[in-house]
C-alpha positions in Angstrom: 95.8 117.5 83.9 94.2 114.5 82.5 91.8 112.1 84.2 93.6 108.8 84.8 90.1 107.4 83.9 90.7 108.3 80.2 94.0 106.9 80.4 95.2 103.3 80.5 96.3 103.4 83.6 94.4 100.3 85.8 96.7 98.8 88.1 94.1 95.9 88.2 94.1 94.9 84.4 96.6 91.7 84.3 97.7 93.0 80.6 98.8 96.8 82.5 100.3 95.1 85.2 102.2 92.4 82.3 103.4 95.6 80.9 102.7 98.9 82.4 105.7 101.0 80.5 103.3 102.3 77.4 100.7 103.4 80.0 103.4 105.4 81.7 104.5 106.5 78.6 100.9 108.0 77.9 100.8 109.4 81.7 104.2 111.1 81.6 102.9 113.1 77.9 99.7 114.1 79.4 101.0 116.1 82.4 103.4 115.8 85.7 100.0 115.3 87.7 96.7 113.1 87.4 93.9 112.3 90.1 93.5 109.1 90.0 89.9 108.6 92.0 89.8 104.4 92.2 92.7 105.0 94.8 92.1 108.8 96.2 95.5 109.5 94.9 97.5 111.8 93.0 100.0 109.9 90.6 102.9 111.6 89.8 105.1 109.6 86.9 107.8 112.1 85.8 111.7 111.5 87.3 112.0 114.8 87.8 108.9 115.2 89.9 109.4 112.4 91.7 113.0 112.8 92.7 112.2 116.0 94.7 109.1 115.3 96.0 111.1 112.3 97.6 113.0 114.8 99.2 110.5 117.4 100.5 109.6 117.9 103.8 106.0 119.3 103.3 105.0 115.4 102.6 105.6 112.4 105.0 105.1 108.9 105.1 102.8 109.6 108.1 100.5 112.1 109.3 100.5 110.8 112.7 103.0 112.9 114.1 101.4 116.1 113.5 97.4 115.1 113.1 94.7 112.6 114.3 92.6 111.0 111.3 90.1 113.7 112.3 92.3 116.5 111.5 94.1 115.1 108.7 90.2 114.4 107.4 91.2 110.6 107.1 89.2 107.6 108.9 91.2 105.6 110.9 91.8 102.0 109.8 89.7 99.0 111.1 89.7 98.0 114.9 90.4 94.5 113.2 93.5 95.6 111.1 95.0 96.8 114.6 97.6 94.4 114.7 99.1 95.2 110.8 99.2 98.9 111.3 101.1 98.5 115.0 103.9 96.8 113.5 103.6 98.7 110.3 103.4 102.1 111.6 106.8 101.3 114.6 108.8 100.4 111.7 111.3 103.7 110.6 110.0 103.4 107.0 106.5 105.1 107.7 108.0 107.0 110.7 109.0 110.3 110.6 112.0 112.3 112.4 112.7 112.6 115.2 111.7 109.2 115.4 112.7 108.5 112.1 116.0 109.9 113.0 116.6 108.0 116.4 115.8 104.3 114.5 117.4 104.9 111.6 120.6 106.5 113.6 120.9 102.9 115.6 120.2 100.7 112.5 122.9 102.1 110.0 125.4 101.1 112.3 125.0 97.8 111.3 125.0 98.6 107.5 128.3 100.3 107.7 130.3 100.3 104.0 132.8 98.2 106.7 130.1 96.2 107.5 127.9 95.4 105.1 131.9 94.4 103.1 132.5 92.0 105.6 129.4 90.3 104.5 130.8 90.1 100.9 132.2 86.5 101.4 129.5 85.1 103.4 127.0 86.4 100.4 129.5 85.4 97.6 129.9 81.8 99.0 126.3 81.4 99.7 125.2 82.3 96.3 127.9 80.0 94.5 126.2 77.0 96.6 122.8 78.2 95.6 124.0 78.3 91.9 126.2 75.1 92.3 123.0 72.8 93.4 120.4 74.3 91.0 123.2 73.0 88.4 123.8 69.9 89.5 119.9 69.5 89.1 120.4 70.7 85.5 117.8 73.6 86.2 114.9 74.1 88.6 112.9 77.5 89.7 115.7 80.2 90.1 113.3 82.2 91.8 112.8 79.9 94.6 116.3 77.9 94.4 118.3 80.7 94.3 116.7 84.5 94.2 114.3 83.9 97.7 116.8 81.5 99.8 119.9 84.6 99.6 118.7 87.2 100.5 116.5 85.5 102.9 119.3 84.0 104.6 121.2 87.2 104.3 119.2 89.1 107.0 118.2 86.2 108.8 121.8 85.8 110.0 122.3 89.9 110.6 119.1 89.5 112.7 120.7 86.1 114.7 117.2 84.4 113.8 118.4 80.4 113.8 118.5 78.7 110.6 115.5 76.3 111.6 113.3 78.8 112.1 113.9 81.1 108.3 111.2 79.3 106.3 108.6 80.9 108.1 110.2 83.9 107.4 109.1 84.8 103.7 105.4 83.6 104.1 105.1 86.0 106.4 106.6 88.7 104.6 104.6 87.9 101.8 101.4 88.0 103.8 102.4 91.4 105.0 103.4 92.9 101.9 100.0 92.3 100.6 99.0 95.0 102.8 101.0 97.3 100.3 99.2 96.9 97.2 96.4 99.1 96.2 93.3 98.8 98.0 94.1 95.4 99.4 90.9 92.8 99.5 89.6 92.0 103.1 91.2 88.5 102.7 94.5 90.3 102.3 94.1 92.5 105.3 93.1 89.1 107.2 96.0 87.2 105.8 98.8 90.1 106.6 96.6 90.9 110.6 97.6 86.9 111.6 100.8 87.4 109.7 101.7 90.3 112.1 100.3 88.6 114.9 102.9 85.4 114.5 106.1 87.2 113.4 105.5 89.3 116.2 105.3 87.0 119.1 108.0 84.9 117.2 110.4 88.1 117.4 109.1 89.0 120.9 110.0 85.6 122.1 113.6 86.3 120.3 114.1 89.6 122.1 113.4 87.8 125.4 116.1 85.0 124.6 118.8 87.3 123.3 118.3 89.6 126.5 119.2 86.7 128.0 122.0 85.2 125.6 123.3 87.8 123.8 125.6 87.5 120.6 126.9 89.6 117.9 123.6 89.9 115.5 121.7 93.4 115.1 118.9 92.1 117.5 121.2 91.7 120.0 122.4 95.2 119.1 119.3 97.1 119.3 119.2 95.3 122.8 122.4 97.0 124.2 121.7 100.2 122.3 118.6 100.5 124.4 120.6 99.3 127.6 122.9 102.4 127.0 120.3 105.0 126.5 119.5 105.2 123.0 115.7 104.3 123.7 114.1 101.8 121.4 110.5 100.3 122.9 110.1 96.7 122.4 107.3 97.2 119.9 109.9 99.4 117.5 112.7 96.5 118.0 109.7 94.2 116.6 108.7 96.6 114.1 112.1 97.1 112.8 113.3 93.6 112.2 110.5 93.1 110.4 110.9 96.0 108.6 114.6 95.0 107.7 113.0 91.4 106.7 110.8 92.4 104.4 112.5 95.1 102.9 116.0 93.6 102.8 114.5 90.6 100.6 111.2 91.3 99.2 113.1 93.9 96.3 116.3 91.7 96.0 113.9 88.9 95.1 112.0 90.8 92.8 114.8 92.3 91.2 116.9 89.5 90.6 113.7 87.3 88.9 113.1 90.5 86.8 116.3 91.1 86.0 116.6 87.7 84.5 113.8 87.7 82.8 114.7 90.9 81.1 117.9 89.4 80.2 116.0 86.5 78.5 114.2 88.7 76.0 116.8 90.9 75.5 119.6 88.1 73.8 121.8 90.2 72.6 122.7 91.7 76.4 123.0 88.7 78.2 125.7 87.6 75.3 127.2 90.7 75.5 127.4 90.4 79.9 128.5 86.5 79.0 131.4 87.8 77.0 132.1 90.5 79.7 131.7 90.3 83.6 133.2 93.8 84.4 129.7 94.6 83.2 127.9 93.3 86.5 128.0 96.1 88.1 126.1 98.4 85.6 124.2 95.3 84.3 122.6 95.4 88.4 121.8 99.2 88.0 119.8 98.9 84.8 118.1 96.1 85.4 117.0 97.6 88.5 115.8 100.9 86.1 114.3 98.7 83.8 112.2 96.9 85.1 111.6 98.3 88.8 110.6 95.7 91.5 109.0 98.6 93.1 106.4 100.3 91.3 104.3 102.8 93.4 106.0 104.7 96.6 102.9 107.1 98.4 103.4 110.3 100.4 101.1 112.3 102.5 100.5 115.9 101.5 100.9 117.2 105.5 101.4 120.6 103.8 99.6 122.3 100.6 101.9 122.1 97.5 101.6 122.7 94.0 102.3 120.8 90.8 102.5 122.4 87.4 99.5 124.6 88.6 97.6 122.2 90.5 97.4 122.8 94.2 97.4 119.3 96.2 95.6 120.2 99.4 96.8 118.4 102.6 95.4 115.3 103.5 95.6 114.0 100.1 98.1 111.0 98.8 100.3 111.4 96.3 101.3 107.7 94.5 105.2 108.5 92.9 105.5 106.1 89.7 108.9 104.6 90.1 108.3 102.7 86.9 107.2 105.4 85.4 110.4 107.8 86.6 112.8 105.3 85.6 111.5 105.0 81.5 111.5 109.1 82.1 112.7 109.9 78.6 113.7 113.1 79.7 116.7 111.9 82.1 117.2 108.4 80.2 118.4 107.7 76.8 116.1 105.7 74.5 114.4 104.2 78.2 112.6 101.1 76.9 116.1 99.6 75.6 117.7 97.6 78.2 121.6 98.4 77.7 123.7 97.2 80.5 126.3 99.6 79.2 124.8 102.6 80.5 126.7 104.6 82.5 124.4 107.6 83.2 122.1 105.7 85.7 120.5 107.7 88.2 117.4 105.6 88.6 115.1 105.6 92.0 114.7 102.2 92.9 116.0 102.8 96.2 114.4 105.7 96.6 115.8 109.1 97.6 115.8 111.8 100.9 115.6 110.3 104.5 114.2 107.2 103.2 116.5 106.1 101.2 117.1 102.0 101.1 119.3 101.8 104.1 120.3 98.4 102.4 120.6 99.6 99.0 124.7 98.5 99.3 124.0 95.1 100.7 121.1 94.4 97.9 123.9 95.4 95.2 125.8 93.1 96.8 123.4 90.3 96.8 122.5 90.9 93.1 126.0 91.2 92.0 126.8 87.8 93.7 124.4 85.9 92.4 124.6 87.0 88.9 128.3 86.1 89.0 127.9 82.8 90.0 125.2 82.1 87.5 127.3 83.5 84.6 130.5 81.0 85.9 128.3 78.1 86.7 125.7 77.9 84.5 127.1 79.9 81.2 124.0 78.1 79.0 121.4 78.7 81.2 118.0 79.3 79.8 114.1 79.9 80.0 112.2 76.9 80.0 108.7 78.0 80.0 106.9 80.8 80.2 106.7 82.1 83.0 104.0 83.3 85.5 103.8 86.8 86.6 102.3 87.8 90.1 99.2 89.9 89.8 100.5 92.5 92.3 101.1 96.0 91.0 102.9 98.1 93.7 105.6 95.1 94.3 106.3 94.0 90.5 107.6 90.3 90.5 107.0 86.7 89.2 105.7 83.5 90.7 108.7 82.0 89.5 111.3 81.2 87.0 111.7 77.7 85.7 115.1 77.5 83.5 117.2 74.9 82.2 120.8 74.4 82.0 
């Protein structure tokens, strides 16, 4: 085991964040475990490693359920932070069964494979308008003219939350998601506290009206589920549509400016997917492996394990290096080429066990569409600048992408 110090890992160097692959690189040949002390975590960048460890039981995405902060020999977060953590900690992602179980169990109903294929027109015609107006401007920022509004809009209407009221929506989820980056600033915490604070009396207020009015969206849904004895408090209805907001965007967005991007510096494959559309599918799975919107996914240790010989006591946090699993040369085929031919693709960007994506065939979806309509409607589009990347680690994307047609 190496110390991470001696490495070049440093998720707060703008030219590692730029390009973290080489550091992984070094990280992955210097052994399947390294303490990495800035963060009190144990990074673990191997697929291998990762893949299970996604899947075992002894580690949870809380403690909570078995320990107090005292126990688990952690301090509890900041009176002040209060209002981040109660919507955080409701939210199925950093629950764990049963409770896990019960949300989730009332959630996937409404991301059926029938479901979530009835959406396919509605996303399909959505994107093609998206596409159709940054065209007729002859270019603009495809990050906020096309890869933020679909998505966006794309949960907004399975939540029933009224058109007028969606460009709130991402601020807030960007204020939030700050809260996910390693050690976050106080500013950050202070920025994501009113963030939580607004979204949830905006979605308390939206409970209230659809217990009133109800119609046919998933809000209205966890409503009647609760009505006919499949308990949800209010405070987990809250914490779930957020939840399904921010996560049912946040890595489309991410993922389609990437993806992009990566297609930009890589000629030859975006002449190749020009030449061929049947390649959309597999051209959404590698771009999603190479260059992975998100980078770090952390565990709790609630149980002792061991790694290659190193025993992780409970209580500590293990960081799994998505980035790093999916450039795993041992599972990938020449990992830093980008070929949107691959066929062997078993990349981790959704994640894996109980918390898999839940909207991992809806995001396809979304990515699928509106690379499609950009290959049919804008067949010479290209980068117009260079572009700006965000200085986040943990959720890898760009400020935008200005292109031309």
């Amino acid at each position: 085991m190496a110390a991470v110090s001696d490495l070049a890992f440093d998720p707060w160097d703008q030219a590692f964040v730029a390009d973290p692959y080489p550091a992984y690189a070094e990280l992955r040949e210097k052994g399947r475990v390294h303490y990495y002390e800035p963060t009190n975590q144990w990074l673990v960048p191997h697929h291998a490693d990762v893949a299970t460890l996604l899947r075992d039981r002894r580690l949870g995405r809380t403690y909570q359920h078995r320990f107090t902060h005292e126990e688990f020999g952690r301090t509890a977060p900041p009176p002040g932070q209060e209002p981040f953590h109660t919507l955080n900690d409701h939210g199925m992602l950093d629950l764990e069964p049963p409770d896990h179980t019960r949300i989730r169990r009332l959630v996937s109903k409404a991301f059926t494979p029938r479901t979530v294929e009835r959406l396919k027109p509605y996303v399909h015609a959505l994107a093609d308008e998206l596409v159709a107006a940054l065209v007729a401007a002859g270019g603009g920022d495809l990050l906020a003219d096309v890869a933020e509004p679909l998505p966006v809009a794309v949960i907004a209407e399975m939540l029933g939350i009224p058109e007028s009221d969606r460009a709130q929506l991402r601020p807030w989820s960007a204020d939030i998601c700050g809260m996910y980056e390693l050690n976050p600033s106080e500013e950050t915490a202070a920025r994501a506290v009113r963030a939580s604070v607004e979204f949830s009396e905006y979605l308390r207020e939206l409970i209230a009206a659809r217990r009133r009015e109800p119609g046919e969206d998933l809000v209205s849904g966890l409503i009647a589920a609760h009505d006919e004895g499949d308990r949800l408090t209010e405070q987990e209805m809250i914490s779930t549509a957020v939840l399904l907001l921010n996560a049912g965007h946040e890595a489309t967005v991410n993922a389609t400016v990437n993806g992009w991007w990566a297609l930009f510096r890589n000629p030859d494959q975006l002449a190749a997917l020009r030449a061929d559309r049947s390649l959309v599918p597999s051209a959404v799975e590698e771009l999603m492996r190479y260059d992975t919107p998100l980078q770090l996914f952390e565990r709790w240790v609630l149980d002792e394990i061991e790694i290659d010989g190193t025993t992780i006591p409970r209580g500590a946090e293990i960081a799994m290096l998505f980035g790093s699993a999916n450039h795993d040369p041992a599972v990938f085929a020449a990992p830093d080429r980008l070929d949107l031919t691959r066929d062997d693709n078993p990349h981790i960007s959704f994640s894996a066990g109980i918390h898999y994506c839940i909207g991992a065939p809806l995001a396809r979806i979304e990515l699928a569409a509106s690379m499609t309509a950009l290959l049919e409607r804008a067949p010479t589009l290209a980068l117009a600048n260079e572009l700006e990347r965000k200085p986040n680690f943990v959720i890898r994307g760009l400020k935008g992408l200005i292109v031309t047609i």
